[in-house]
C-alpha positions as CSV (number, residue, x, y, z in Angstrom):
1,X,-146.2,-62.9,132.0
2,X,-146.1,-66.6,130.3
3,X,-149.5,-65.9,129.1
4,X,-149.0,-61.8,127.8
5,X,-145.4,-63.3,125.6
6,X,-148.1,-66.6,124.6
7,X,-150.4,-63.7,123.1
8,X,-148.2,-61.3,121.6
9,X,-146.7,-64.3,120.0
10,X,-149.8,-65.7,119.1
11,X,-150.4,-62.4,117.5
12,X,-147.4,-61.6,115.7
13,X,-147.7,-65.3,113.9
14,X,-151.0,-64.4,113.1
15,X,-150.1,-60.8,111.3
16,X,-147.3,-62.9,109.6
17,X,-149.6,-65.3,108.1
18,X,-151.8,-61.9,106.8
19,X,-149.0,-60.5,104.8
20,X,-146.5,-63.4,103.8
21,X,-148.9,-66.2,102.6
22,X,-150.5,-63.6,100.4
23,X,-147.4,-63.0,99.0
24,X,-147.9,-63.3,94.8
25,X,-146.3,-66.4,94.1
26,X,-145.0,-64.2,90.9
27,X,-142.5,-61.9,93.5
28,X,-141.3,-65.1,95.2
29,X,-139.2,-67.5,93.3
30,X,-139.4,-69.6,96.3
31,X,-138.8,-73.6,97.3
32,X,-140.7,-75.2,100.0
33,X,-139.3,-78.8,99.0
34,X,-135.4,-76.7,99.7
35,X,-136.7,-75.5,103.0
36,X,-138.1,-79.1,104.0
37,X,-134.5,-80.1,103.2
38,X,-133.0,-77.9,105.3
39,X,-135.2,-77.3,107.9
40,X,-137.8,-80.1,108.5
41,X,-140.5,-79.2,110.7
42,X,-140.5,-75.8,109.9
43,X,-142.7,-76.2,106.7
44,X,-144.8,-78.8,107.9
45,X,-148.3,-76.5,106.9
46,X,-146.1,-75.4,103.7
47,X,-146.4,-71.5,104.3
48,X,-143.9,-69.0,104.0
49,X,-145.2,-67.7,107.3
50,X,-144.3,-70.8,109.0
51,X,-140.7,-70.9,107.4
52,X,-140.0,-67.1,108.9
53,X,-141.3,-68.6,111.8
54,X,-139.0,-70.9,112.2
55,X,-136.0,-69.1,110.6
56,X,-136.8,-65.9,113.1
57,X,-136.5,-68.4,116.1
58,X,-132.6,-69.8,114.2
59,X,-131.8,-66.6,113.9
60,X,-132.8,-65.9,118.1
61,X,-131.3,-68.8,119.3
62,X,-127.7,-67.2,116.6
63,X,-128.3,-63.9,118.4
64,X,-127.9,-65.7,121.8
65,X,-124.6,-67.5,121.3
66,X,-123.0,-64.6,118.8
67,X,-124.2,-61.8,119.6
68,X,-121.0,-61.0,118.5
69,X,-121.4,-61.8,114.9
70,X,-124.1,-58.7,114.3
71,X,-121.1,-56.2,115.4
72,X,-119.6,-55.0,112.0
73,X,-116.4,-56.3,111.2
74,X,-116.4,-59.2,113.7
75,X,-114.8,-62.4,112.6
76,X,-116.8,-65.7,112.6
77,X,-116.5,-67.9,115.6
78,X,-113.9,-70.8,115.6
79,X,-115.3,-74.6,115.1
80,X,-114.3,-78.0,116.3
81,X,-111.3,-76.7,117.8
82,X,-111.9,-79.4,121.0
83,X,-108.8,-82.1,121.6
84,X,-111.4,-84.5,120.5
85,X,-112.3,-82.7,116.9
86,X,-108.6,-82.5,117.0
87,X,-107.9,-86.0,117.5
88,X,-110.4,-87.8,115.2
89,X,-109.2,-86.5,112.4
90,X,-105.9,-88.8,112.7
91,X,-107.7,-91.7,114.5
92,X,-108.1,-95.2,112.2
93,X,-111.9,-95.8,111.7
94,X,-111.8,-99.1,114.5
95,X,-110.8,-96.3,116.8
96,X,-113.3,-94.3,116.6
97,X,-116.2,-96.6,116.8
98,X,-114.6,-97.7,120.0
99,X,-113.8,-94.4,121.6
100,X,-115.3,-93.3,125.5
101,X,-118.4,-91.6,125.7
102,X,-116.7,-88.5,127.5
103,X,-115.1,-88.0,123.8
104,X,-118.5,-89.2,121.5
105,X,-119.9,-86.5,123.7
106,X,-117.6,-83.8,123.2
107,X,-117.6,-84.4,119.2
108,X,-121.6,-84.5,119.1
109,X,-121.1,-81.0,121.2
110,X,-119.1,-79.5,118.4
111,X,-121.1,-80.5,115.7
112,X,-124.3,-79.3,117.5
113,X,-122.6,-76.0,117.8
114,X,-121.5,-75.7,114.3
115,X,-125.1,-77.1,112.9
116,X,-127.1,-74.3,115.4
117,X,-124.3,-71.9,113.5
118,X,-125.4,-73.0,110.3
119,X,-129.2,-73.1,110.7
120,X,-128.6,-69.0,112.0
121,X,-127.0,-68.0,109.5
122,X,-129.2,-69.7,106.8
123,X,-131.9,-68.0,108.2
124,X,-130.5,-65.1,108.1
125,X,-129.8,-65.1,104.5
126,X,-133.2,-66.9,104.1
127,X,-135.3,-63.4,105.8
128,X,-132.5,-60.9,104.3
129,X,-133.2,-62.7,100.6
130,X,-137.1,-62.5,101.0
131,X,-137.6,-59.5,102.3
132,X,-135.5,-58.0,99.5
133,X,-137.3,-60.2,96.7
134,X,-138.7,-56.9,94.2
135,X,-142.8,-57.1,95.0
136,X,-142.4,-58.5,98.9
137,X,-142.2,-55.0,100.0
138,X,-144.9,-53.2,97.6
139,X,-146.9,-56.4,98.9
140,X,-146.6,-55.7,102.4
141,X,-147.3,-51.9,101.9
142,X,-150.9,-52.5,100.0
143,X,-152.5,-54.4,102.9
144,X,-151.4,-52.9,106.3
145,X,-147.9,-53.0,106.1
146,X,-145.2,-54.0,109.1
147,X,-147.0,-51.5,111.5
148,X,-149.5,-54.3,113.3
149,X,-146.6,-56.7,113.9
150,X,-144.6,-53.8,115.0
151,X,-147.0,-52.1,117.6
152,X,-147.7,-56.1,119.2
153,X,-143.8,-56.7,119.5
154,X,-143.5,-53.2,121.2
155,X,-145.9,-54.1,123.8
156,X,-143.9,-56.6,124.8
């Protein structure tokens, strides 16, 4: 089964790279250097295909925390709301750098969860952005279209 999902992954990446980097740079008004800054790694090879990669995966690991947030008309989820995110805001600065790990860990837990919030919904607006760019979709339709990627991911 590892080594089926490895393949079909494998070979949606693959179909990806076929139709996004082929993209006309003329339908994409399009930053890598504003990915790199928000992203990182995900535009280490400096493709488009790579960054929907990567933003596909934010917008996964989104869908498996809120799967809420795709329900029309639910309301965004709640942040730093802990006793600790609570109680930093008042503490003096000496405090803080002095306060027990079993409170440094709760804060770094809140801001991880806001940050993972952040990256999914980036990427969200990233993918809705690009695919809506006029030329992505007339693009896509002259070589083979979304059917390949479509056909792997049902095998799945």
């Amino acid at each position: 089964r590892y080594r089926l999902g490895d393949f079909i992954g494998r070979s949606i990446r693959f179909n990806l790279r076929k139709l996004l980097n082929t993209i006309p740079e003329s339908a994409l008004d399009f930053s890598v250097v504003g990915c790199e800054e928000r992203w990182g790694r995900a535009v280490d090879d400096w493709s488009i295909s790579s960054i929907i990669n990567f933003a596909l995966e934010k917008i996964h690991e989104l869908m498996s925390v809120n799967e809420e947030l795709f329900v029309q008309g639910a309301s965004p989820p709640s942040f730093f709301t802990s006793k600790t995110s609570e109680d930093v805001v008042s503490m003096p600065r000496k405090q803080i750098r002095t306060m027990p790990e079993k409170m440094y860990d709760e804060l770094i837990n809140d801001i991880k969860e806001a940050r993972s919030f952040l990256l999914g919904i980036r990427a969200c607006r990233f993918v809705w952005e690009l695919l809506a760019r006029d030329g992505v979709d007339d693009h896509v339709n002259s070589l083979e279209g979304w059917h390949p990627i479509e056909s792997v991911a049902r095998s799945f």
